[in-house]
C-alpha positions as CSV (number, residue, x, y, z in Angstrom):
1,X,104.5,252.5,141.2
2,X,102.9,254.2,144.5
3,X,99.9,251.9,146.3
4,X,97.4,253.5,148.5
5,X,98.2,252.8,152.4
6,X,102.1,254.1,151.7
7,X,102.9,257.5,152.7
8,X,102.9,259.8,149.5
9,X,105.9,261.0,147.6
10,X,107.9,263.4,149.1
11,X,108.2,266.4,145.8
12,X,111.4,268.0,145.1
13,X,112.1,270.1,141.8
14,X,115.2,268.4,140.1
15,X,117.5,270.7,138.3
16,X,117.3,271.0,134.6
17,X,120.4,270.7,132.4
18,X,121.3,273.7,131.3
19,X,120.6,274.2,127.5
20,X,120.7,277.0,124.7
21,X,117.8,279.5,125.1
22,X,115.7,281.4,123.1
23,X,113.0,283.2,125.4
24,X,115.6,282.0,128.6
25,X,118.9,280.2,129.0
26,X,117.4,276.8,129.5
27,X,114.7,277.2,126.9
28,X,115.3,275.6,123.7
29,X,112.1,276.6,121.8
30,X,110.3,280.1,121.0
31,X,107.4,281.0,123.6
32,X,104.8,280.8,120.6
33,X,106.1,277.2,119.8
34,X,105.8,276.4,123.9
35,X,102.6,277.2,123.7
36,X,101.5,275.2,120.6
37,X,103.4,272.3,122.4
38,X,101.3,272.7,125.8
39,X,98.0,273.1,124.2
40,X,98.0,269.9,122.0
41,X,99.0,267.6,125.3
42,X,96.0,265.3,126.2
43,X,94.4,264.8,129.5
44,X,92.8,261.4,128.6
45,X,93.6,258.7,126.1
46,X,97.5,259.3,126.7
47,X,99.9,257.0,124.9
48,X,101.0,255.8,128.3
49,X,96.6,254.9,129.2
50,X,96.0,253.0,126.1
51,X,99.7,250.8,127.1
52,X,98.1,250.1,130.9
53,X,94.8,249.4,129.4
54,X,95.4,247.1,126.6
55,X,97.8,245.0,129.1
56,X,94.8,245.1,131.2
57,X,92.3,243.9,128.7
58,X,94.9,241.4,127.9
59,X,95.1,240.0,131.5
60,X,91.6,239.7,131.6
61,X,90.4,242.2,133.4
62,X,87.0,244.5,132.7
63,X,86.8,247.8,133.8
64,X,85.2,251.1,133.9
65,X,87.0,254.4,132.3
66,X,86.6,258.0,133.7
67,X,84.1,257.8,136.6
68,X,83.6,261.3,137.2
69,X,81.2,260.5,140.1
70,X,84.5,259.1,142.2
71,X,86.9,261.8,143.9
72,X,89.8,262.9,141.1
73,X,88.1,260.8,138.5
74,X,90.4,257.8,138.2
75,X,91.5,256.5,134.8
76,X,90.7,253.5,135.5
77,X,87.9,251.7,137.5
78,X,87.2,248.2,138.8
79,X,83.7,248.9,140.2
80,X,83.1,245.3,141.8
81,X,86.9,244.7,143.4
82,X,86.5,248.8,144.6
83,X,89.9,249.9,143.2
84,X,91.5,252.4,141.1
85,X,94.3,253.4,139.2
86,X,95.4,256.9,138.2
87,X,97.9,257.1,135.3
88,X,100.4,260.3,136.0
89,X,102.7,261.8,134.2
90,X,105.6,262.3,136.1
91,X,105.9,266.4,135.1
92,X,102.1,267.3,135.7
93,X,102.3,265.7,138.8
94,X,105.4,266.2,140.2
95,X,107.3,263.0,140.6
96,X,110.7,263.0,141.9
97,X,112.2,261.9,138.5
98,X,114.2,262.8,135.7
99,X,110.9,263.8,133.4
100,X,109.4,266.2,135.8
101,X,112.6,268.7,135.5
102,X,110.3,272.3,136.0
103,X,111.0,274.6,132.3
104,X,113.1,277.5,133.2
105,X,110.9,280.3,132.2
106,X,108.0,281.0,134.2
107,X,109.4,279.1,137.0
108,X,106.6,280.2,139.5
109,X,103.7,279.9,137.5
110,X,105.0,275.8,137.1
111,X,106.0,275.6,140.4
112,X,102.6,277.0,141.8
113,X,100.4,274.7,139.2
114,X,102.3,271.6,140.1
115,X,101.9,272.0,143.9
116,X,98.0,272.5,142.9
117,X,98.0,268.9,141.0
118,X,99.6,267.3,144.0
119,X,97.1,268.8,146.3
120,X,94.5,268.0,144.3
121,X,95.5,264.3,143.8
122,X,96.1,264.1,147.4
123,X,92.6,265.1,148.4
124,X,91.4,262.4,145.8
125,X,93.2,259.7,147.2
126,X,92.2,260.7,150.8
127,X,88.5,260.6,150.0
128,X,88.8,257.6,147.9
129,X,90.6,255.6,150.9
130,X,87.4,256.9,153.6
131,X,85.5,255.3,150.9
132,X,87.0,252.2,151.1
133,X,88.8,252.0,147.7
134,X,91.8,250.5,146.8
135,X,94.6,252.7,144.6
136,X,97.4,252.2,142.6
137,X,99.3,255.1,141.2
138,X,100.8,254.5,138.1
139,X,103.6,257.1,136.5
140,X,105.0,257.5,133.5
141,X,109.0,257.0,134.0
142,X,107.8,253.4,135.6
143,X,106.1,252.2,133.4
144,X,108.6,250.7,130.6
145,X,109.2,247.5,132.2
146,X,105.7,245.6,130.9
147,X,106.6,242.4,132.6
148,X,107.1,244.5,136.3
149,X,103.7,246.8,135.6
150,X,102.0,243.2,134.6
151,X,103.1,241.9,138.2
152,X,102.3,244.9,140.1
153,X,98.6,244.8,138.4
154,X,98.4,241.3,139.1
155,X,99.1,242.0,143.0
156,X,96.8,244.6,143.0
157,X,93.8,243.5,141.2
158,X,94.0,239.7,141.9
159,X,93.2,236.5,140.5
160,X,91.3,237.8,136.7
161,X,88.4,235.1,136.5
162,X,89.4,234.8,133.1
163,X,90.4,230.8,132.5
């Protein structure tokens, strides 16, 4: 987990391991099946969302999905306590982990549109901090341990209201 105020992430690409290819040494699918792969992955509504969210509900907390009038349109919002929380996935936005191992082929082309996501979300986060929100990153490769995330959320949204 990453909270607004600490200094960002620091990206390096981690090495794959090497693999049998079919379009390249480390690719282990056909480029056409790739592409079906790429195109059917979801922006919103993830697996990983619906797991922060239902803990959420569950805690007793209400809040807003989506805002799209707020800088990187968080995917979650807490209107009245002013904080956010973006869901990542560690590969889309570069995390320094295990799961964001760049594919072999078309190195650039990932290289370039990850270092776009991470500029993006950085400008997001900058203009959501002049605003005076608060933000919690959550990614993808942290999230298994529901009791941890369920502290963290606690510490960073507070007391619930609900009795």
């Amino acid at each position: 987990m990453w909270v607004s105020g600490a200094p960002g992430p620091k990206f390096r690409y981690p090495q794959a391991p090497p693999g049998p290819g079919l379009g390249s040494p480390m690719d282990r699918v056909s480029p056409e099946q790739r592409s079906r792969n790429m195109a059917r992955v979801k922006s919103r509504n993830t697996g990983l969302e619906l797991k922060v969210r239902s803990l959420i509900s569950h805690m007793g907390y209400r809040y807003r999905l989506y805002r799209s009038d707020l800088p990187g349109t968080p995917d979650i919002v807490f209107p009245g306590r002013r904080s956010v929380i973006f869901i990542h996935g560690c590969f889309w936005h570069g995390h320094v982990c295990k799961r964001a191992a760049l594919p072999a082929s078309n190195r650039t082309f990932w290289q370039r549109k990850i270092t776009k996501n991470q500029a993006r979300d950085e400008r997001a986060r900058c203009e959501l901090l002049a605003g005076g929100w608060k933000i919690l990153t959550i990614w993808e490769c942290e999230s298994r341990d529901v009791a941890l995330l369920r502290k963290i959320l606690l510490g960073f949204l507070g007391a619930s209201g609900r009795k």
